[in-house]
C-alpha positions in Angstrom: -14.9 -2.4 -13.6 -11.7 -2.4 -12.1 -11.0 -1.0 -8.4 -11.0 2.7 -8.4 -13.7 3.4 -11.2 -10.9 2.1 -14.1 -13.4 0.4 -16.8 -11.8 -1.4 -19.4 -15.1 -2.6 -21.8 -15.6 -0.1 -24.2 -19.5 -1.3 -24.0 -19.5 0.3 -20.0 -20.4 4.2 -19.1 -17.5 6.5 -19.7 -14.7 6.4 -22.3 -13.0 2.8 -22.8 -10.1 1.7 -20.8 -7.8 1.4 -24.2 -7.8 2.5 -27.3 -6.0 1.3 -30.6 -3.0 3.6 -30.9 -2.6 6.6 -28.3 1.3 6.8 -28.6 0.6 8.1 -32.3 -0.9 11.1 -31.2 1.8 13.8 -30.1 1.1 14.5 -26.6 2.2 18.1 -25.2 4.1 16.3 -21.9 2.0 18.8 -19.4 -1.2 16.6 -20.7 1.0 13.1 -19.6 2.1 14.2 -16.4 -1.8 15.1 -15.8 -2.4 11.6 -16.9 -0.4 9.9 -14.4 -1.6 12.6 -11.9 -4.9 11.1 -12.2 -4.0 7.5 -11.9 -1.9 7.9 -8.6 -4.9 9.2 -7.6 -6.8 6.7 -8.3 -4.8 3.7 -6.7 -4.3 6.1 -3.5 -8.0 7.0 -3.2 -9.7 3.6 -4.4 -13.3 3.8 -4.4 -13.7 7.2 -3.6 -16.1 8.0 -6.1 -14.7 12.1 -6.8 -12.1 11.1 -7.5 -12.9 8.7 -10.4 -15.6 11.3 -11.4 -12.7 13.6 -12.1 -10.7 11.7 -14.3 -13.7 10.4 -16.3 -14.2 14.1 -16.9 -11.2 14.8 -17.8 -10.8 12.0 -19.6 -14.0 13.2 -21.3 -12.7 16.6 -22.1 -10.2 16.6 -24.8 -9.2 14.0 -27.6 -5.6 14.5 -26.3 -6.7 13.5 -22.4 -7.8 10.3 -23.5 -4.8 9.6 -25.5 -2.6 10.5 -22.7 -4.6 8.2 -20.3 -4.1 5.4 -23.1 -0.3 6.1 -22.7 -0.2 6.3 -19.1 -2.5 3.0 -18.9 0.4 1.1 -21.3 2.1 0.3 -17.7 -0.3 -2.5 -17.7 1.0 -4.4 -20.8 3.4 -5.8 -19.2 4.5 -9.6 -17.9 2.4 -10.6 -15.2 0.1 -7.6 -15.1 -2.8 -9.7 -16.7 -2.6 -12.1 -14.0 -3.2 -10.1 -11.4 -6.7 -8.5 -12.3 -9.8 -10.5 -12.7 -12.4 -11.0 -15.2 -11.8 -12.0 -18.6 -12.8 -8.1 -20.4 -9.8 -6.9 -18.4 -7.6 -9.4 -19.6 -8.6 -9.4 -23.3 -8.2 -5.7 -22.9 -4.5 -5.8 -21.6 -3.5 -8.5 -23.7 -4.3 -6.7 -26.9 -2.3 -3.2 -26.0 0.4 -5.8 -25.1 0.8 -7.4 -28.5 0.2 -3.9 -29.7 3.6 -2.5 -28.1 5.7 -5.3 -28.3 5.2 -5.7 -24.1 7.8 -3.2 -22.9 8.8 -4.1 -19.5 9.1 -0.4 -18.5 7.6 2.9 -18.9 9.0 6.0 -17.3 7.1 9.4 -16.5 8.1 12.4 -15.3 5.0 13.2 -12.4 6.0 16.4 -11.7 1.9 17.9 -11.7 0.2 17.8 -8.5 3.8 17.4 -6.5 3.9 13.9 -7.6 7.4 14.1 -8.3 9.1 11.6 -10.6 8.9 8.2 -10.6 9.9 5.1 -13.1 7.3 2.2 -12.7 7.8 -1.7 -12.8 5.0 -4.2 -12.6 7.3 -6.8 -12.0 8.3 -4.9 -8.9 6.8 -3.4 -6.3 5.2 -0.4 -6.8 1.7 1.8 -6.1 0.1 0.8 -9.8 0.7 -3.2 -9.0 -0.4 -2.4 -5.4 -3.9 -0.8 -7.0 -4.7 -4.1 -8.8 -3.8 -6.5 -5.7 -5.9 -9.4 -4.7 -6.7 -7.6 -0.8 -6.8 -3.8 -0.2 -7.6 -1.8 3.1 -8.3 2.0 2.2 -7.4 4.5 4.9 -8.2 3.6 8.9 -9.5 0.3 7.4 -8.9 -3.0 9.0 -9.7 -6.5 7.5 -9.4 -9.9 7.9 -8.9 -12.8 4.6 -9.4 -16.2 6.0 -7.5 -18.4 3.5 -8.7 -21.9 2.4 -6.6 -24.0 4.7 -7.8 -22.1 7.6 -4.6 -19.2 7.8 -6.0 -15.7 8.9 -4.6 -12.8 7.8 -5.6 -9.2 9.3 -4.4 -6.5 7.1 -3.9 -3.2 9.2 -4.5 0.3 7.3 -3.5 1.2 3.9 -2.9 -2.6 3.2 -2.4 -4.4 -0.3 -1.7 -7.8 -0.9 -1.9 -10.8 -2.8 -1.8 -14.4 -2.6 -0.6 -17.4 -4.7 0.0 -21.1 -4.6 3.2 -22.0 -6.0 5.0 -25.4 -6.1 3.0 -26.5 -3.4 3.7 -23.2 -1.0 0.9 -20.4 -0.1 2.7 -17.2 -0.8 1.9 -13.9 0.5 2.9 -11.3 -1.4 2.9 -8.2 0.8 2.8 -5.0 -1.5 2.3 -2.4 0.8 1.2 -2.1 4.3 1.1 -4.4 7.7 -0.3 -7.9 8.2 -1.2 -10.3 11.1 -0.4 -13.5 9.8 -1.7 -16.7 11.9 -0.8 -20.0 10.8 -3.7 -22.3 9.5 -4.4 -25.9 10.4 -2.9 -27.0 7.6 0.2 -25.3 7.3 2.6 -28.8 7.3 0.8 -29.7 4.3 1.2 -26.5 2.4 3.8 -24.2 4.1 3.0 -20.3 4.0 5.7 -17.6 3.1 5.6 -14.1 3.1 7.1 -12.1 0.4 7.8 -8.7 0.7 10.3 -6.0 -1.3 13.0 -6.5 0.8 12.9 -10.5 1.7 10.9 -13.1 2.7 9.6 -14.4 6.4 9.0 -18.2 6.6 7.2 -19.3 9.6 7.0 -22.5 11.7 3.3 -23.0 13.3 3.5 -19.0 14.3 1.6 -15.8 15.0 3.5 -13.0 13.4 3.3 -8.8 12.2 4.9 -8.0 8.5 5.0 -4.0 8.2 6.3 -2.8 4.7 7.5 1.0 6.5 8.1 2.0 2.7 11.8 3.8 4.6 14.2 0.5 2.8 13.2 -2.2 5.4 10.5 -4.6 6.7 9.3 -4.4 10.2 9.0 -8.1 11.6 7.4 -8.9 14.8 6.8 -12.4 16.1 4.2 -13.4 18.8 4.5 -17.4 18.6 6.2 -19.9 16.8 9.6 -19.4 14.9 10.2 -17.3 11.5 13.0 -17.4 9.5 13.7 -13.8 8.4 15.6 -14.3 4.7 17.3 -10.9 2.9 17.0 -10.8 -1.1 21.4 -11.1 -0.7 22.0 -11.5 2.6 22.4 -14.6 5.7 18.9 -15.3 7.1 17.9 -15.0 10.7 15.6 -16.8 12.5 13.2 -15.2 15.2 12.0 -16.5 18.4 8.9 -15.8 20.1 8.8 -11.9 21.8 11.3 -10.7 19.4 11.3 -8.4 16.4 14.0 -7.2 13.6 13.9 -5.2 10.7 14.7 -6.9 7.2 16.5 -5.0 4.2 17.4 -6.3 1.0 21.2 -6.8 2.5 20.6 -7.6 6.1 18.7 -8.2 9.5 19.3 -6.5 12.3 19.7 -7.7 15.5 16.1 -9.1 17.0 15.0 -7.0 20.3 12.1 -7.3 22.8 9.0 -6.3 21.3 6.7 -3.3 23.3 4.1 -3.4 24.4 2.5 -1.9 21.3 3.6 -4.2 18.7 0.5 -5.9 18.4 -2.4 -3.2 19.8 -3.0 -1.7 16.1 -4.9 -5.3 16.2 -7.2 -4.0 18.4 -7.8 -1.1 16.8 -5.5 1.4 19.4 -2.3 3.4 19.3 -0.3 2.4 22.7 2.5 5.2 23.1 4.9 5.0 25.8 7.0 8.2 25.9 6.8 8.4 22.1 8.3 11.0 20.4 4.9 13.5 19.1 6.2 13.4 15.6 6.2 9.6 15.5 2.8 9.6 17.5 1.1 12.0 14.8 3.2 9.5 12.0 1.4 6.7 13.2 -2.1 8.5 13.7 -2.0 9.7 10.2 -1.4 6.0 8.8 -5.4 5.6 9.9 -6.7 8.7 8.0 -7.0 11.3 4.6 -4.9 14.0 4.2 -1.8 15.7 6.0 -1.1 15.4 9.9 1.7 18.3 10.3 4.0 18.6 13.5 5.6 21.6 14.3 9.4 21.3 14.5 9.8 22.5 17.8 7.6 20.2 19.3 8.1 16.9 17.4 10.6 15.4 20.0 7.9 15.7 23.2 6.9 12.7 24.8 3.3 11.2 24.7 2.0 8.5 26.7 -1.2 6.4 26.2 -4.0 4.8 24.2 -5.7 6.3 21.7 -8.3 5.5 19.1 -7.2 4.7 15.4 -10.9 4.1 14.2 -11.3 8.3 15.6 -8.7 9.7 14.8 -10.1 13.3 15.3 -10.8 12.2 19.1 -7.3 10.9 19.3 -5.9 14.2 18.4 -7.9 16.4 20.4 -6.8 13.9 23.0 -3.1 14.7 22.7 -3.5 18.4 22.7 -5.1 18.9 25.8 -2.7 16.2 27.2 0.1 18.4 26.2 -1.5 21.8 25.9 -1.1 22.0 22.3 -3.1 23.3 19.7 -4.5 21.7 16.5 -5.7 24.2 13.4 -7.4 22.6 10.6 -7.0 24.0 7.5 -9.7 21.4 6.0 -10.7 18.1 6.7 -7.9 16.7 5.7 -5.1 19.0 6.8 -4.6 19.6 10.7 -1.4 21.3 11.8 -0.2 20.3 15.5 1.5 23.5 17.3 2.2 25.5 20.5 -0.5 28.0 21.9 
C-alpha cells in the first residue's frame, strides 16, 4: 500500500490502483474534477484513515468513479515517478499504464470541486502529488528527525516532504515542501551534501543550517554554523556566513540579515514572537495544525510577544486571546476565527 491508503495490487482490499483502459470510457468532467478532489485529499491528509475510507467508497460507487480515478492516477506514468515509490507491485503497476499511454509528461485538470481551483501537474517538478510519494513526510504539528548513513541529521519541521539521493558521489536533498534542520555528518568531505529546493540549491561547508520552502516564490535560508553557498536556478550565487539568513528565488538572493531570535525555536518545538504582527503569528500557528486559523482584518496588524506551544496549538491560542483580549469562536475543530469582543 502506498501512503495515504493508495493500493496499487489488484489482489489487496478495495478496487485496484489501475485498470487497463479508463481514458476509453467518457467521463462527464464533474466525475474528474471529483477525482482529483479525492487525491489532493489524500496527499494533504496522509494516513488519515476517513479520508481514504471516502475515496475507496467512492471509488466503490460507480463504474465511471473508478474510471475517473484511473485517469486522475495517469499523473504517475510519467519519468521518474516509478523511482520514487517503493516496492516492486507499485512499480510494475506504474510501468504498465506508462507503456499504455505512451508516458505523457503532463496531464492537466481543471479542480474546480471542493475549491480546489485549477492546477496543471508535473512530476518532474515540484508539486503536491510528487510531494505525496516522497521518501520523508511530517503530517500536520509533526516533527522528525532522518539520521542519514554518513552520520548527517536532518529534522523536518511540520508539513515536511522530502527525499534523498546519491548522485555522482553527492548526498542530495531534495526539499519538496516544508522546513528542514540540516546538520552536517562526519563524513561530509567525503561525500558533500546539497540541498535542492524549487527555487535553487544551498551547498554547505561543515554547517548547521534551516531550509523553509514558504510556498510564496522563495526559499527561506537560515545559517547557524559553517558557510553555505546559496545558488538561484539563473541567477549569481551568494554565500552565507554564520548568524545570517536570505531568501532564494529562482532569479536572485537577497541581501543576508541578522537572524532573530526565533529562527531556530520551531526546533524546540515553540513559536518565539517578538512584536509579531497577529496575522503572521496565527500564519505560523496554523502551519502546526488541521483546518482554518482565521484573523479578523481589523486586527491582523497587532503586536504579540512571546512563547507559545506548537505541539498545543489550542493552548497557544487561548494564550493569545487573553493576552490581547480577543476572542476565539470555533466553528468546528478545525475552523477557529480570531476576533474583537
Amino acid at each position: 500500500m502506498l501512503s495515504g491508503g493508495l493500493r496499487v495490487n489488484a489482489g489487496s482490499d478495495g478496487p485496484p490502483l489501475f485498470q487497463r483502459d479508463p481514458n476509453a470510457v467518457p467521463l462527464p468532467p464533474a466525475v474528474v474534477q471529483q477525482a482529483a478532489t479525492h487525491l489532493v485529499q489524500l496527499q494533504s491528509s496522509p494516513g488519515d484513515p476517513g479520508v481514504a475510507d471516502a475515496c475507496t467508497r467512492w471509488r466503490a460507487a460507480h463504474p465511471h468513479h473508478e474510471a475517473a480515478w484511473q485517469r486522475v492516477c495517469a499523473l504517475l506514468a510519467m519519468p521518474g515517478a516509478v523511482d520514487r515509490l517503493q516496492g516492486p507491485a507499485a512499480r510494475s503497476a506504474i510501468e504498465q499504464v506508462a507503456r499504455q499511454r505512451g508516458r505523457r509528461r503532463f496531464l492537466a485538470l481543471g479542480l474546480t470541486a471542493g475549491g480546489v481551483g485549477a492546477m496543471a501537474w508535473s512530476l518532474e517538478g515540484m508539486n503536491p502529488l510528487r510531494a505525496t510519494f516522497a521518501d520523508y513526510r511530517t503530517g500536520a504539528g509533526e516533527r522528525r528527525e532522518v539520521v542519514l548513513d554518513d552520520g548527517a541529521r536532518l529534522l523536518m519541521n511540520t508539513g515536511t516532504a522530502l527525499d534523498v539521493r546519491d548522485e555522482d558521489g553527492v548526498r542530495r536533498v531534495v526539499l519538496l515542501a516544508g522546513e528542514i534542520m540540516v546538520t552536517s555528518g562526519t563524513q561530509a568531505s567525503r561525500r558533500p551534501l546539497r540541498v535542492d529546493t524549487r527555487h535553487g540549491t544551498i551547498s554547505p561547508v561543515g554547517t548547521r543550517f534551516s531550509v523553509r520552502d514558504t510556498g510564496e516564490g522563495h526559499v527561506r535560508v537560515a545559517l547557524f554554523e559553517g558557510i553555505v553557498r546559496l545558488q538561484p536556478r539563473t541567477g549569481p550565487s551568494v554565500l552565507l556566513e554564520a548568524g545570517q539568513g536570505a531568501d532564494l528565488r529562482d532569479d536572485r538572493v537577497s541581501t543576508p540579515a541578522e537572524l532573530g531570535l526565533s529562527a531556530e525555536s520551531w526546533t524546540h518545538g515553540v513559536l518565539m514572537a517578538e512584536r509579531m504582527p497577529l496575522a503572521q503569528c496565527l500564519a505560523e500557528l496554523a502551519r502546526y495544525r488541521r483546518g482554518i486559523v482565521r484573523c479578523d482584518p481589523d486586527i491582523a496588524s497587532l503586536p504579540i510577544s512571546g512563547t507559545f506551544p506548537l505541539d498545543r496549538t489550542d493552548q497557544a491560542l487561548s494564550l493569545i486571546a487573553r493576552v490581547l483580549d480577543l476572542r476565539l469562536t470555533y466553528r468546528t475543530r478545525y475552523w477557529v476565527t480570531v476576533s474583537r469582543k
